[in-house]
C-alpha positions in Angstrom: 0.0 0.0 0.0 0.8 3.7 -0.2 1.3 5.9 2.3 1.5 9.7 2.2 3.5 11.4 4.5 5.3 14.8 5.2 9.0 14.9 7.0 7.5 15.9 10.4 5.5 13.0 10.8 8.1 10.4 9.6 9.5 9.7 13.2 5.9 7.9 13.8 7.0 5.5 11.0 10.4 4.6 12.2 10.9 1.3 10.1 10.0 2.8 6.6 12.0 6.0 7.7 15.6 3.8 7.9 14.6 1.6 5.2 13.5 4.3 2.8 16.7 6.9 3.7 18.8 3.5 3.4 17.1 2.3 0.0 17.9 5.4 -1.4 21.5 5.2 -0.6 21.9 2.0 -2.1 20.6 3.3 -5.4 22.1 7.2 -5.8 25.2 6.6 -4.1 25.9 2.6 -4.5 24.5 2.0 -7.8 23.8 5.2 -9.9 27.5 6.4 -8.5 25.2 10.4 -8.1 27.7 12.6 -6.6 25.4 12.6 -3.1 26.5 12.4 0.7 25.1 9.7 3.4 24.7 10.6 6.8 26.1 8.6 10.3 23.3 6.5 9.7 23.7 5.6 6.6 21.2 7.6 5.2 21.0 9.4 1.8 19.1 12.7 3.3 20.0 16.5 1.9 18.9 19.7 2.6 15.5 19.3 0.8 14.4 16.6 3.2 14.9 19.4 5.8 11.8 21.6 4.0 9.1 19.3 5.1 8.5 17.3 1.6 6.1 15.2 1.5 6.8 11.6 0.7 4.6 8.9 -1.1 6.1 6.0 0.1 5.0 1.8 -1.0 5.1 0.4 1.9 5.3 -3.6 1.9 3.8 -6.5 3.5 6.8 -6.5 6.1 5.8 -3.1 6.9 9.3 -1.6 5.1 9.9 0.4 2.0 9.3 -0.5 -1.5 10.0 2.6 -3.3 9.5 6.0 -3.0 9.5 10.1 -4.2 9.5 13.4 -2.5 7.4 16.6 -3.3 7.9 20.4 -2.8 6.0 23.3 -4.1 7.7 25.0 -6.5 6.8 28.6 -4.5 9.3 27.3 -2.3 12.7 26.0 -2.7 13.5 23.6 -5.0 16.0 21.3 -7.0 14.9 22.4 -10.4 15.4 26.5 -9.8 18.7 26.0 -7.8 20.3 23.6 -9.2 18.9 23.0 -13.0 18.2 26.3 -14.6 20.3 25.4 -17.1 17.7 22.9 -18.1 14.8 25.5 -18.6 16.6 27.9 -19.9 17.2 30.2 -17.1 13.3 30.3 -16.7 12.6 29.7 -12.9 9.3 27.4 -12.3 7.2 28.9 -9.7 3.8 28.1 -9.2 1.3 27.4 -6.6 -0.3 24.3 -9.3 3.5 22.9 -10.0 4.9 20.9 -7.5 8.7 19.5 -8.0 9.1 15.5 -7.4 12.8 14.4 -6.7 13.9 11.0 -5.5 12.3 8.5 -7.4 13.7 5.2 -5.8 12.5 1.6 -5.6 13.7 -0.6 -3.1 16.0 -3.8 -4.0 13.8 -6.7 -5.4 10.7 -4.2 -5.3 7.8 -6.1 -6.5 6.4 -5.0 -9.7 3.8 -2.5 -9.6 5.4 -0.3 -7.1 6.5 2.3 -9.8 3.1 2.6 -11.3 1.8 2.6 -7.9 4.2 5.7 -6.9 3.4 7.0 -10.2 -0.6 7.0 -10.0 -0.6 8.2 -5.9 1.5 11.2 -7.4 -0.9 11.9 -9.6 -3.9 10.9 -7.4 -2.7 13.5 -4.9 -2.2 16.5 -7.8 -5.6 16.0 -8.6 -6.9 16.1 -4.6 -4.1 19.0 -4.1 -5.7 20.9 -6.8 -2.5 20.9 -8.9 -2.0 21.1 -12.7 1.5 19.9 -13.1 4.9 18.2 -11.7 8.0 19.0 -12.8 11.1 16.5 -12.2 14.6 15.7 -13.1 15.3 12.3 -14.4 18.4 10.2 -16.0 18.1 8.6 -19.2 16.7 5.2 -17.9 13.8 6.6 -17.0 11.7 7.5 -20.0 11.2 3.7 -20.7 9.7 3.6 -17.9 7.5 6.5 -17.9 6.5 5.4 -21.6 5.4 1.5 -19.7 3.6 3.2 -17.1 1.8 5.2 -19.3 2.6 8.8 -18.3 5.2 10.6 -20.0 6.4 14.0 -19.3 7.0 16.7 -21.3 10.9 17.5 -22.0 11.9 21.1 -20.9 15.3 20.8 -22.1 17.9 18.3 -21.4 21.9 17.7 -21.2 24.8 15.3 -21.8 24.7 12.3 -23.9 23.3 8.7 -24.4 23.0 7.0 -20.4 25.0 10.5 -19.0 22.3 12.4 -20.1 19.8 14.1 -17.9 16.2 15.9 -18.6 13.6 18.4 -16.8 10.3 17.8 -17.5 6.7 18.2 -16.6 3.9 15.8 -15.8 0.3 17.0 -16.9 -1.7 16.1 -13.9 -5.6 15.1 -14.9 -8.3 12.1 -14.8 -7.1 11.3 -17.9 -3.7 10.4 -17.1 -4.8 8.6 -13.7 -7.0 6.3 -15.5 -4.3 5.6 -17.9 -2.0 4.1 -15.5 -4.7 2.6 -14.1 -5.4 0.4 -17.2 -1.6 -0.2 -18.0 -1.2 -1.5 -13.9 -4.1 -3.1 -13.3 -4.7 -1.3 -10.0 -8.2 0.5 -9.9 -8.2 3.7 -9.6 -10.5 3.1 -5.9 -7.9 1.9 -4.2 -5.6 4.2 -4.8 -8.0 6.9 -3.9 -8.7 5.0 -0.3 -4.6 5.0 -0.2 -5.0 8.8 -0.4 -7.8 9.1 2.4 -5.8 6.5 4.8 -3.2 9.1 4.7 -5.1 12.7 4.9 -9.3 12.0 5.7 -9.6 12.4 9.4 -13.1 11.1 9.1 -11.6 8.2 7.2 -9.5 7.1 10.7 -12.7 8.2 12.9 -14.7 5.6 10.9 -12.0 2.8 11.1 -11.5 3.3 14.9 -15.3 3.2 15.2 -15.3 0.0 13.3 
């Protein structure tokens, strides 16, 4: 299942906390070789996980992390405008209906389905947020698998070559898109709307406590 949650309420989750900051790690520092700095703990953290992000997070049957990304609004600091500009041109992207996703990362093993999964709660949560886009950086593996998931961004501009290169691009967020991964996955668009209340519908708890 998915869960949504923002950096401040992490410490009530301590299991997927370690196994998400160590997962990611293992695949920015261990495997991808990015140029990125672990902690005493062995965690892959940096100073945006310090701005309150929130995190969609698949969390398994063992209760620890299958994969992962982490959100900011774009009206406040971000990867893209302080690190990327080159990217867009020089254009800064600031807007209350664009937020920035960073951090894509799926646990060792992770069962398949987790990246559509991440992939359609993202876009779940644009749509309940009231948002109109999400804008990204990604490496060259990952417009494959964008293009099998069925949601592809749009490429704002783009550098270096072959598997060195990287890209900015947004996400148009809409029905349309949701129900597209829905078909492509298999998982029904329900589900991942009861994912979304399980995470943010106070009423939704007050009923299962009731129950």
């Amino acid at each position: 299942m998915i869960r949504f949650i923002y950096a401040d309420e992490l410490h009530k989750y301590p299991v997927l906390k370690e196994t998400m900051f160590r997962d990611r790690a293992a695949q920015f520092k261990h495997r991808l070789h990015w140029s990125v700095t672990l902690d005493e703990n062995g965690y892959e953290v940096d100073q945006y996980d310090a701005l309150n992000p929130l995190y969609t997070i698949w969390e398994d049957a063992n209760g620890r992390h299958g994969g992962s990304m982490r959100t900011l609004p774009t009206i406040g600091r971000t990867m893209v405008n302080e690190h990327f500009l080159d990217l867009t041109g020089g254009v800064e992207i600031a807007s209350p209906f664009i937020w920035e996703c960073t951090r894509f990362c799926l646990a060792p093993g992770a069962a398949p389905g987790v990246a559509a999964g991440l992939l359609m709660a993202g876009c779940e949560m644009g749509l309940r947020f009231g948002l109109e886009q999400a804008i990204g950086v990604f490496d060259a593996r990952m417009p494959r698998i964008y293009g099998r998931i069925g949601w592809k961004p749009d490429v704002i501009g783009s550098r270096g070559e072959g598997h060195d290169s990287i890209s900015v691009g947004l996400w148009n967020i809409s029905e349309q898109a949701r129900a597209e991964i829905s078909r492509r996955s298999g998982i029904p668009v329900s589900v991942v709307a009861r994912w979304f209340d399980r995470s943010f519908d106070t009423a939704f708890h007050d009923q299962a406590v009731a129950a």
